[in-house]
KEBA-632833 format. One line per field, with one value per residue: y, x, z of N, C-alpha, C in turn; residue number from 0; residue in one letter. Coordinates in steps of 0.05 Angstrom, whole numbers, plus 5000, padded with zeros to 4 digits. Layout:
BEGIN
n.yy c(Y,...);
n.xx c(X,...);
n.zz c(Z,...);
ca.yy c(Y,...);
ca.xx c(X,...);
ca.zz c(Z,...);
c.yy c(Y,...);
c.xx c(X,...);
c.zz c(Z,...);
nr c(NUM,...);
rest c(A,...);
This chain:
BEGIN
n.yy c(2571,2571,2558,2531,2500,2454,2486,2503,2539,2524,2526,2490,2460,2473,2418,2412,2464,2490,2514,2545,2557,2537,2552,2535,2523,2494,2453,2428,2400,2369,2394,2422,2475,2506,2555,2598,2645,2660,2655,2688,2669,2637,2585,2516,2467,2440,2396,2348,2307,2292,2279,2299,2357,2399,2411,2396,2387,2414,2426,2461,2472,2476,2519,2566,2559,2572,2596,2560,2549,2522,2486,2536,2593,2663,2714,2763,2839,2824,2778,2723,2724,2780,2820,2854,2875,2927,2974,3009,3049,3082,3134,3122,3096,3041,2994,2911,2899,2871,2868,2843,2778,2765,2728,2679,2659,2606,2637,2677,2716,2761,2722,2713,2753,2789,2770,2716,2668,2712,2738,2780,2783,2803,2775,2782,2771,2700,2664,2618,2610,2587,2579,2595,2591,2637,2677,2722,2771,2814,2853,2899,2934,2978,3028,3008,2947,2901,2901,2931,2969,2948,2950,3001,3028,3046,3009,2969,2895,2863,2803,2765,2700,2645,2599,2561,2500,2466,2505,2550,2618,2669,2731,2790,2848,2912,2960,3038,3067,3128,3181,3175,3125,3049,3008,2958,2887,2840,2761,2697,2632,2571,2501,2440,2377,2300,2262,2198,2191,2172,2214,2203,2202,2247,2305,2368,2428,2492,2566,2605,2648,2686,2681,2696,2712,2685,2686,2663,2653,2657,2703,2756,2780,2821,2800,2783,2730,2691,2632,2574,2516,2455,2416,2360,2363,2387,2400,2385,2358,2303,2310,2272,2271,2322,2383,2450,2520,2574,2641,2676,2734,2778,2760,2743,2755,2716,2667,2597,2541,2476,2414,2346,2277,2199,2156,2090,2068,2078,2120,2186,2257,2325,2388,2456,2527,2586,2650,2703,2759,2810,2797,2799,2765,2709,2650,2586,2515,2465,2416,2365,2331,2333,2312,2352,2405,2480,2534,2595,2654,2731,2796,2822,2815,2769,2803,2854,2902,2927,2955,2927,2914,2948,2975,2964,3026,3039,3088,3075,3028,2963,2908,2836,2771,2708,2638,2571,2502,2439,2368,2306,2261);
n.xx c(5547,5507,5489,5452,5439,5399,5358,5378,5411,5437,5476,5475,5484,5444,5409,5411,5411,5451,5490,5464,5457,5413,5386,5385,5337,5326,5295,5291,5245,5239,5225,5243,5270,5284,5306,5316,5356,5376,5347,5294,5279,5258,5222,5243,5241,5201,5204,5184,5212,5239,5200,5179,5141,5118,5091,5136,5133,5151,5204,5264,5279,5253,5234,5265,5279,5232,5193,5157,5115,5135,5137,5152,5140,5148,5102,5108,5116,5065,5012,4983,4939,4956,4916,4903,4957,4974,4962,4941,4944,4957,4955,4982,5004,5010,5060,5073,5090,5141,5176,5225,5225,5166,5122,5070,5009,4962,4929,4955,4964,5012,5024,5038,5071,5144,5181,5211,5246,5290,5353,5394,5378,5388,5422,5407,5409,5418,5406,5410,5377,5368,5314,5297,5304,5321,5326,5337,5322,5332,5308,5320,5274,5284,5294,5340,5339,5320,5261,5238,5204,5149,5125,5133,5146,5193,5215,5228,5230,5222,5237,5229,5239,5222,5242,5208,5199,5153,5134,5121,5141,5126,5143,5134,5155,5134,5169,5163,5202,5195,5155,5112,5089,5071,5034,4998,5005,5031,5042,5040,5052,5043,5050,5017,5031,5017,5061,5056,5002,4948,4923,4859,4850,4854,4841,4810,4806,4780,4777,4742,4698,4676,4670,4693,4670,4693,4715,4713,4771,4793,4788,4775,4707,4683,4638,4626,4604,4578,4605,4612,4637,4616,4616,4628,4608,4661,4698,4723,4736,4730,4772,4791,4771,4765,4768,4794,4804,4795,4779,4785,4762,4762,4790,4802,4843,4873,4848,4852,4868,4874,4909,4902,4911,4909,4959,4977,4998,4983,4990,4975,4971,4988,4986,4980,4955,4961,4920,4959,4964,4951,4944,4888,4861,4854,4872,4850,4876,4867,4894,4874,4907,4951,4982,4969,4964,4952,4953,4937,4961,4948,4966,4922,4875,4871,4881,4894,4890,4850,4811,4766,4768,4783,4850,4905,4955,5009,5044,5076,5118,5084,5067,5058,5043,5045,5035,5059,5046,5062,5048,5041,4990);
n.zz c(7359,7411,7483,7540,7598,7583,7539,7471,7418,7354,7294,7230,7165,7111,7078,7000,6993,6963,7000,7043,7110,7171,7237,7284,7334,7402,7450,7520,7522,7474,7426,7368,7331,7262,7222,7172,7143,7105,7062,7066,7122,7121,7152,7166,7185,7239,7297,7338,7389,7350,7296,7246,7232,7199,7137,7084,7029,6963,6988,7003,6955,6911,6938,6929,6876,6852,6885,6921,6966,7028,7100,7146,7118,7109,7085,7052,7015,7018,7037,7006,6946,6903,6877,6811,6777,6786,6835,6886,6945,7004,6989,6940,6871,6848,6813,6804,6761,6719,6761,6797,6842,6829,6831,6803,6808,6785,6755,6737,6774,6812,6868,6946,6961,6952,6973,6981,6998,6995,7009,7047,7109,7166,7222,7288,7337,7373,7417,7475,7539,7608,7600,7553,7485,7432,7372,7326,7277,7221,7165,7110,7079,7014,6980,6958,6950,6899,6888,6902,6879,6872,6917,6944,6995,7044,7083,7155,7169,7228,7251,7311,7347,7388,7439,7473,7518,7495,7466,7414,7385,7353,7332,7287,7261,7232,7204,7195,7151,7134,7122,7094,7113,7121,7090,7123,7102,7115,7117,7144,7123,7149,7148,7160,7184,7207,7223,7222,7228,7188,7138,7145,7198,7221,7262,7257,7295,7283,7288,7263,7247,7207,7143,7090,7023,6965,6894,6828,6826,6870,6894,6940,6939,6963,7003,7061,7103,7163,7187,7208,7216,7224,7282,7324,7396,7437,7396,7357,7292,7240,7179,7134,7073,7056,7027,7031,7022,7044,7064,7125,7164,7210,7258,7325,7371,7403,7380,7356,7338,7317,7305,7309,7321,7320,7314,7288,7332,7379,7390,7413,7373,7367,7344,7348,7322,7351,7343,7363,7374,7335,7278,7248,7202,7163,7132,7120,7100,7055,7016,6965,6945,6978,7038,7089,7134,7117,7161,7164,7184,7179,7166,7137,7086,7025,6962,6981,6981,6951,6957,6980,7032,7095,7099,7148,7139,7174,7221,7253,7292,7275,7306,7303,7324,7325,7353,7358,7385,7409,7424,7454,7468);
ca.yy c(2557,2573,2531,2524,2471,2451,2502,2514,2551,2512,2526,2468,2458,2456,2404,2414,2492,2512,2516,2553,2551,2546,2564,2517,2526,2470,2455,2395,2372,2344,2410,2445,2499,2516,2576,2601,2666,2667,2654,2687,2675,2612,2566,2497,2446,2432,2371,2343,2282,2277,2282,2325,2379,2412,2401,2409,2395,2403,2435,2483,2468,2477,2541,2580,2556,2578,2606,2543,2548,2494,2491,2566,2613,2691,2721,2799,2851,2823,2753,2708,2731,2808,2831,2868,2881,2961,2976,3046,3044,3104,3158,3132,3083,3017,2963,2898,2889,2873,2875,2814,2771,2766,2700,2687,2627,2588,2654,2695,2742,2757,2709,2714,2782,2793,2770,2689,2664,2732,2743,2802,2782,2803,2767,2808,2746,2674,2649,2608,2612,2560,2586,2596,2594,2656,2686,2755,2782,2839,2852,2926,2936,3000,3030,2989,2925,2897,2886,2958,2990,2936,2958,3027,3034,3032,2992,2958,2873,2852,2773,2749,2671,2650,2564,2548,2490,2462,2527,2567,2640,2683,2759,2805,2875,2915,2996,3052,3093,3153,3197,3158,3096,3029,2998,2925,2861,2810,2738,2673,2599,2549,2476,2421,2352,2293,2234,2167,2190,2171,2246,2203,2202,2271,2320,2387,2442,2517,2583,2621,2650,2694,2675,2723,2692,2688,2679,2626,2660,2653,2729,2765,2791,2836,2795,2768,2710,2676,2607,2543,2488,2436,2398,2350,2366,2381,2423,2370,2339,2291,2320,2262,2279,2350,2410,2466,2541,2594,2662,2694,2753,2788,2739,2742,2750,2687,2647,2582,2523,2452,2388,2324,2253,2186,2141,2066,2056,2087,2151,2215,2274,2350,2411,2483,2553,2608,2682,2715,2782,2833,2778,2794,2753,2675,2627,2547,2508,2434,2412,2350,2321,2332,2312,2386,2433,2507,2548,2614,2684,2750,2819,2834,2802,2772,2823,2870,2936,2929,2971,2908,2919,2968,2965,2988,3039,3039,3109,3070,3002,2939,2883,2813,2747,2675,2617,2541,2481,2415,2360,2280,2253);
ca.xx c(5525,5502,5475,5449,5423,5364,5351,5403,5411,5459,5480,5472,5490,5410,5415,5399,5403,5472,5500,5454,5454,5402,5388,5359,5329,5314,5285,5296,5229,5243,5213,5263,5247,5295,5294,5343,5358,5397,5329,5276,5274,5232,5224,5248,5239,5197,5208,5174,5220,5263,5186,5175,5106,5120,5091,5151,5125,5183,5218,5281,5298,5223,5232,5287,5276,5205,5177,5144,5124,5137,5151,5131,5142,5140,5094,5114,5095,5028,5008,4964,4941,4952,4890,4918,4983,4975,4944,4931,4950,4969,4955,5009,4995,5044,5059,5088,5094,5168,5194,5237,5218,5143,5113,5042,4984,4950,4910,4970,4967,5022,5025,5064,5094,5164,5211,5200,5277,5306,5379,5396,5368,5416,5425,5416,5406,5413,5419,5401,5385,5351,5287,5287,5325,5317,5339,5322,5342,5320,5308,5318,5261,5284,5305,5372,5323,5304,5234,5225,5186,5133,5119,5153,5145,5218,5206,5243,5220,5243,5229,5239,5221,5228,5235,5204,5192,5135,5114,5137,5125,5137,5144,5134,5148,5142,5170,5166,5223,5181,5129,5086,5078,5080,5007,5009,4993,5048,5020,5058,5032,5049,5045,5032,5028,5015,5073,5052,4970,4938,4898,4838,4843,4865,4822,4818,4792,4787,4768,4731,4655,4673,4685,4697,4662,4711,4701,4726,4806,4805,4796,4742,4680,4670,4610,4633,4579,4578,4610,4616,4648,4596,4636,4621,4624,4702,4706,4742,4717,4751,4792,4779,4787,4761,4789,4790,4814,4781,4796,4766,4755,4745,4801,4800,4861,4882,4839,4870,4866,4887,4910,4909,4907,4920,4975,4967,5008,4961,5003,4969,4993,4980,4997,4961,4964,4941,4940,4962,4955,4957,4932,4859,4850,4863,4858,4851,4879,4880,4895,4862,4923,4970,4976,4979,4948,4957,4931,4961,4959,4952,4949,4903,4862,4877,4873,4896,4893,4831,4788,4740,4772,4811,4882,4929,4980,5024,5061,5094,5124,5066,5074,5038,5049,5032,5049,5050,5052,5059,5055,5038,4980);
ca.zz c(7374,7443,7490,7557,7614,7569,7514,7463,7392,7330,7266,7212,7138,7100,7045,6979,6988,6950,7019,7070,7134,7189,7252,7293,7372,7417,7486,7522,7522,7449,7402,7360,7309,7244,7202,7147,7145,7082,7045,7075,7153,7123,7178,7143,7201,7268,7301,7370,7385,7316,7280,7229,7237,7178,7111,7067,7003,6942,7001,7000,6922,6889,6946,6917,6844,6840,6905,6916,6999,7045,7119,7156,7101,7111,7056,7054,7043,7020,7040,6993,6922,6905,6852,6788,6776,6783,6850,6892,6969,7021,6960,6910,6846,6857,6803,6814,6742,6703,6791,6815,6865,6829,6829,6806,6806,6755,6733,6729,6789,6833,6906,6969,6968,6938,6989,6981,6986,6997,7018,7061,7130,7186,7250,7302,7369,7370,7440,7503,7570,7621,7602,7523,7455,7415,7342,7322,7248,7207,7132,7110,7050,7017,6955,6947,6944,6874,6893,6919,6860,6871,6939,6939,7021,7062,7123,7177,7185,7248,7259,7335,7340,7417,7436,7510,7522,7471,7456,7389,7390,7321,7328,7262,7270,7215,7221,7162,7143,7111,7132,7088,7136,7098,7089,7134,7092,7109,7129,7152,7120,7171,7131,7184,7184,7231,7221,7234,7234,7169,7144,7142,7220,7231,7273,7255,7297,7267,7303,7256,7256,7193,7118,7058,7000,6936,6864,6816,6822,6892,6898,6957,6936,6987,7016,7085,7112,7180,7188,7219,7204,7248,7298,7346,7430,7437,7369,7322,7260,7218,7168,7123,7045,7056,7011,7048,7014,7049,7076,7148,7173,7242,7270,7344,7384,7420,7366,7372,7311,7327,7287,7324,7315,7340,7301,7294,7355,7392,7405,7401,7377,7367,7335,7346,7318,7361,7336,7393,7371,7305,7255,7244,7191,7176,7117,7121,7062,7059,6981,6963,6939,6998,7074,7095,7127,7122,7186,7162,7205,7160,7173,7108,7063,7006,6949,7007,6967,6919,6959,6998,7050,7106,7114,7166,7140,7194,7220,7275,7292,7285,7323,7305,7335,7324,7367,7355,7405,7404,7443,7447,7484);
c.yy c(2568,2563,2542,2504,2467,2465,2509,2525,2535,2522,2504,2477,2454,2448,2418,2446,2507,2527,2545,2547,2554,2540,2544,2520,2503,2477,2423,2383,2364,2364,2426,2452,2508,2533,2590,2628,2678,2658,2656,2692,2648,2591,2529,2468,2462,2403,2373,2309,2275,2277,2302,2337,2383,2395,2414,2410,2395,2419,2455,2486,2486,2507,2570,2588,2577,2584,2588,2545,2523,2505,2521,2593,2635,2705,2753,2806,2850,2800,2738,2726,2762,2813,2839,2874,2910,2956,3005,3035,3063,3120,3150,3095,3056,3001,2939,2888,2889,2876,2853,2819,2770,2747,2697,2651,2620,2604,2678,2715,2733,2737,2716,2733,2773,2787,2734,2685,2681,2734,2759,2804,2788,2791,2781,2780,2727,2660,2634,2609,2590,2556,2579,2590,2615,2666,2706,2759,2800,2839,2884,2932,2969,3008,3010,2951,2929,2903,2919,2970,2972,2940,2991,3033,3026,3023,2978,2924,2870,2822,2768,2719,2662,2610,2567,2531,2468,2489,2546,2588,2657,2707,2771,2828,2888,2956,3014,3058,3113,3171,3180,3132,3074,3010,2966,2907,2841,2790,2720,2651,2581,2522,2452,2395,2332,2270,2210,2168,2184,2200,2229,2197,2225,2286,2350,2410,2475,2536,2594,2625,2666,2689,2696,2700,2696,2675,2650,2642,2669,2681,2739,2777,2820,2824,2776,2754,2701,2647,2590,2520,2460,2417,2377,2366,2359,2404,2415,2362,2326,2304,2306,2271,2311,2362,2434,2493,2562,2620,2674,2716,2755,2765,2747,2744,2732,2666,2619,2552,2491,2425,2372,2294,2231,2163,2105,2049,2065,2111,2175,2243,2301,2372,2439,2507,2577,2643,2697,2738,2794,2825,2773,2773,2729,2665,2594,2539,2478,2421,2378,2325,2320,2326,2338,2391,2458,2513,2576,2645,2709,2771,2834,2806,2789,2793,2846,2897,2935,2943,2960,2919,2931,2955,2982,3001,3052,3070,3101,3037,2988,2921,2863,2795,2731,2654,2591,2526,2462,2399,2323,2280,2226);
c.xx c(5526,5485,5474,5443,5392,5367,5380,5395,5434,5458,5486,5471,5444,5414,5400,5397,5425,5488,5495,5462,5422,5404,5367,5358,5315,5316,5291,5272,5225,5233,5242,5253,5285,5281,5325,5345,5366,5379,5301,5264,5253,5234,5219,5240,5227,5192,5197,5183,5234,5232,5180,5146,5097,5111,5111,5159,5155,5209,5242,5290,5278,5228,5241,5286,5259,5178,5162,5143,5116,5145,5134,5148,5131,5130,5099,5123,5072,5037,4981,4963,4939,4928,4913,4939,4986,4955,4948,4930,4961,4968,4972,4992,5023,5033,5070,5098,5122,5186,5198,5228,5176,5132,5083,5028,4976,4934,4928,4961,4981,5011,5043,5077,5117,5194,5216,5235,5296,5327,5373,5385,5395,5406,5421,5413,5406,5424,5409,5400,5376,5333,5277,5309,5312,5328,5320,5333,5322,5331,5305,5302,5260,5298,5328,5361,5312,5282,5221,5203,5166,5118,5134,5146,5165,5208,5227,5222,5238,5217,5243,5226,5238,5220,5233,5188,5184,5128,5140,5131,5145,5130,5151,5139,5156,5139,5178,5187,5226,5167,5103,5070,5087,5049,5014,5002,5011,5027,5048,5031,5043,5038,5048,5021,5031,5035,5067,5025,4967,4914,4874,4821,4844,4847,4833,4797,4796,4763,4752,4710,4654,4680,4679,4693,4682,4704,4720,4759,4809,4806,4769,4719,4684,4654,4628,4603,4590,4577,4622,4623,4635,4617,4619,4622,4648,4705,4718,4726,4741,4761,4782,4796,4767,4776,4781,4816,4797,4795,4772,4778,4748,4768,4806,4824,4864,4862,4860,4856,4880,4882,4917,4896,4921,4933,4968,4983,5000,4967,4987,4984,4980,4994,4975,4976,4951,4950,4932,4958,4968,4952,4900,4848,4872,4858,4876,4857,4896,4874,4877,4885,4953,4960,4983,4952,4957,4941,4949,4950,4969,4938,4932,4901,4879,4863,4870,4886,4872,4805,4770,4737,4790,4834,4896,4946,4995,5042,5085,5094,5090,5074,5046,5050,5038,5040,5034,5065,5050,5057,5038,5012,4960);
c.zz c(7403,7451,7522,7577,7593,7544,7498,7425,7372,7310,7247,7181,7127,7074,7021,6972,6974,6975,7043,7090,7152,7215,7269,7327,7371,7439,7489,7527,7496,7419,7400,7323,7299,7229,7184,7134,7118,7055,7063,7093,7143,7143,7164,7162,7238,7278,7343,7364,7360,7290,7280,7227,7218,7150,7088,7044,6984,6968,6995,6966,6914,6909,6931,6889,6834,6863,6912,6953,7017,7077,7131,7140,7107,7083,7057,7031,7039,7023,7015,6957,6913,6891,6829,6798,6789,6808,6869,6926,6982,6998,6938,6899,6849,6834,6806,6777,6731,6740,6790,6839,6856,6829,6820,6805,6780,6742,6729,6750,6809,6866,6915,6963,6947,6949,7002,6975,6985,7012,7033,7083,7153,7207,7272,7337,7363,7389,7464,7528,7576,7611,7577,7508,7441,7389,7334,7289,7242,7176,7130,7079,7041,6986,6939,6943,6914,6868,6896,6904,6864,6895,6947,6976,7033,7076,7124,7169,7202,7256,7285,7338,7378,7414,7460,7506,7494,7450,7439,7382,7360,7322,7304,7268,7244,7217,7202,7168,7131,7129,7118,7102,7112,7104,7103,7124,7095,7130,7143,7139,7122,7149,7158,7169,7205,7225,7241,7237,7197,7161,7143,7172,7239,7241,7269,7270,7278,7281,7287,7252,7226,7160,7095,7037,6974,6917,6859,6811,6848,6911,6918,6939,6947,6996,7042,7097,7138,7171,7204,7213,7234,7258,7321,7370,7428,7416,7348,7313,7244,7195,7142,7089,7040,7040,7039,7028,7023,7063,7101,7151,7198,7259,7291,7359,7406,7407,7358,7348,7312,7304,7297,7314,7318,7318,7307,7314,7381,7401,7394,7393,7358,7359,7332,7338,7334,7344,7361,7396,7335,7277,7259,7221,7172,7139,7122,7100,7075,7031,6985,6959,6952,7025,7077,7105,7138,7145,7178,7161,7192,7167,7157,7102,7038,6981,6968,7004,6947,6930,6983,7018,7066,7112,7132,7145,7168,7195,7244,7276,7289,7284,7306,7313,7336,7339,7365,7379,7395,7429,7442,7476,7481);
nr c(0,1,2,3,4,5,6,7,8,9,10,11,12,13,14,15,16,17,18,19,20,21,22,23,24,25,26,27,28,29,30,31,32,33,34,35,36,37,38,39,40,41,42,43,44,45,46,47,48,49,50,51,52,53,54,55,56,57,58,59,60,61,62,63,64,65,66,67,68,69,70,71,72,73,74,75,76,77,78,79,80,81,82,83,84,85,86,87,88,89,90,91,92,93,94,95,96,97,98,99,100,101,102,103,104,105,106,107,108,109,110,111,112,113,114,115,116,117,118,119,120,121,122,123,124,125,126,127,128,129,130,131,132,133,134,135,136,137,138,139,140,141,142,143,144,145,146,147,148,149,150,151,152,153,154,155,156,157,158,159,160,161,162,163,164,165,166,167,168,169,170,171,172,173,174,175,176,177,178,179,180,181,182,183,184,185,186,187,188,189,190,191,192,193,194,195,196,197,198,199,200,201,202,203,204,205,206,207,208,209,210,211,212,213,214,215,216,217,218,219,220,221,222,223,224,225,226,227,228,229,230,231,232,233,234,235,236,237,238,239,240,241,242,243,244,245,246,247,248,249,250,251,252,253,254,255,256,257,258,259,260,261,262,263,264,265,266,267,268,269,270,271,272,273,274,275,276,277,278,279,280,281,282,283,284,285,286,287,288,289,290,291,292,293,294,295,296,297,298,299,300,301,302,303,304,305,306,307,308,309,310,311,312,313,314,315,316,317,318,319,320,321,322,323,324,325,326,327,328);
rest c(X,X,X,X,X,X,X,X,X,X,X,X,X,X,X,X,X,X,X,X,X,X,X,X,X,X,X,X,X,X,X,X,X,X,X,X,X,X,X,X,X,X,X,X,X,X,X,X,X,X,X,X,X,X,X,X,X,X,X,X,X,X,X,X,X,X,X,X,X,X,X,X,X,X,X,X,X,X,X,X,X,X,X,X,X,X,X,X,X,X,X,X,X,X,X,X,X,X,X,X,X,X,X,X,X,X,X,X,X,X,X,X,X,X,X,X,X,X,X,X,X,X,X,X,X,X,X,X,X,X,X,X,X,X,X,X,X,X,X,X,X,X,X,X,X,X,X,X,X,X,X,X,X,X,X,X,X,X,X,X,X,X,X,X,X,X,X,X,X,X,X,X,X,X,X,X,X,X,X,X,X,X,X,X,X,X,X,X,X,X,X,X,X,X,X,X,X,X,X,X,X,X,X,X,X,X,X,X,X,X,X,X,X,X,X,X,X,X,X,X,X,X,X,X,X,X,X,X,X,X,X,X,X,X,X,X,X,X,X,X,X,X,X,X,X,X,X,X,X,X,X,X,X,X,X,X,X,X,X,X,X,X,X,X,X,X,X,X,X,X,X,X,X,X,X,X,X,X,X,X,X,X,X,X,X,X,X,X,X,X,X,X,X,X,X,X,X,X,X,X,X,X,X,X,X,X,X,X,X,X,X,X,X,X,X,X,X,X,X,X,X,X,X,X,X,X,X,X,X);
């Protein structure tokens, strides 16, 4: 552990995990941010005041078991639902088929990348000053990985996650090890929730002007449409018993997504996602049958590689960054 006046970094036992550890940063105005290195880099707990943000769902068990994501899960190295098994990316033919680490949906196609619960994250910072709490680690994706033939591109992840104050800042960096580059599709899907608001009081704003229309398997089109989600003056709308599964496009750097609402003790209280940079594109997801909602920051599409739409292949480091706040009012 290391610690300073105010901000400090711990190490804690995480139940139920077969004896993890994580990694938890705090500030002293009352926000502290866990993440668990030893499955993932998944971010298992945020707390403002001892309450929980996080929707954490079957949480670290249903995680491990059966890729099941809760909490702020890293989806790499594609985020959301791949297309066919067999797909065509930087000139070469990739399958994910018969690869560990594959997981798929209710129509049978791979989700969330291949690295859901993955071991092998190294430490590389985890410390305090006045100012911040920080924790750095790195994942080496490369031949000697299971998973590799499903993504056949070496790369570097480097995860930095930074605690000031309120504010929760999540650095991705993802850096080839080829001449070929490594095509960019990892995401993050942030799960929040409001304790002590009822969702049928919850206000939800959401940045986006662009939506990618998808079929009945959740998959793009190609046809991108202009949208609005009609708000009052201010930009919230009740929340209510809304579904919400959609995917945008064209995502804005410093686009900025807020979940607030006022508890029956009259306390308010708030949680935002901004993408701060390198995450053009977004999807919203609020199940019908959970308090949750996803706000979750992706550098591709779903169905990243099927043609719709361009992807980075990267010949040099890329950076993205997301940052969440909180705060009572």
């Amino acid at each position: 552990m290391t610690a300073s006046v105010g901000h400090f970094v711990r190490s804690g036992p995480v139940p139920a995990s077969g004896g993890l550890a994580a990694l938890t940063l705090a500030s002293p105005s009352g926000m502290a941010a866990s993440f668990v290195p030893g499955a993932g880099m998944v971010g298992c707990a945020l707390t403002l005041d001892g309450e929980e943000l996080l929707g954490l769902r079957g949480g670290m068990p249903a995680y491990l078991a059966a890729a099941k994501t809760f909490g702020i899960p890293l989806l790499a190295p594609w985020a959301n639902r791949l297309g066919p098994d067999t797909y065509r990316v930087a000139g070469q033919e990739c399958t994910v088929a018969g690869v560990p680490g594959v997981h798929r949906d209710e129509f049978g196609t791979a989700i969330h990348g291949l690295l859901a619960g993955a071991a092998g994250w190294q430490v590389l910072d985890a410390t305090a000053d006045a100012d911040s709490a920080r924790l750095a680690a790195q994942f080496r994706f490369d031949h000697d990985c299971p998973e590799f033939d499903g993504f056949p591109f070496p790369h570097l992840i480097d995860i930095s996650v930074g605690l000031r104050g309120n504010e929760l800042t999540v650095t991705t960096m993802v850096s080839p090890l080829s001449g070929s580059g490594v095509p960019v599709a990892f995401g993050w899907h942030p799960y929040f929730t409001l304790p002590g608001v009822p969702r049928s009081e919850w206000q939800l704003s959401l940045p986006y002007q662009r939506r990618a229309v998808l079929d009945a398997r959740n998959m793009p089109t190609g046809e991108v449409v202009d949208w609005a989600r009609t708000t009052p003056p201010g930009g919230r709308r009740p929340l209510g018993d809304e579904v919400l599964d959609d995917l945008f496009v064209g995502v804005p750097a410093g686009a900025r997504a807020e979940l607030s609402g006022v508890g029956a003790d009259g306390r308010g209280l708030r949680v935002g996602l901004e993408y701060t940079r390198g995450y053009g594109y977004g999807v919203a997801f609020a199940p019908a049958a959970e308090d949750v909602v996803a706000i979750e920051p992706m550098t591709a599409p779903t169905a990243p590689f099927s043609g719709k739409f361009d992807v980075i292949v990267a010949h040099e480091p890329y950076e993205a960054v997301f940052t969440i706040t909180a705060g009572r009012f």
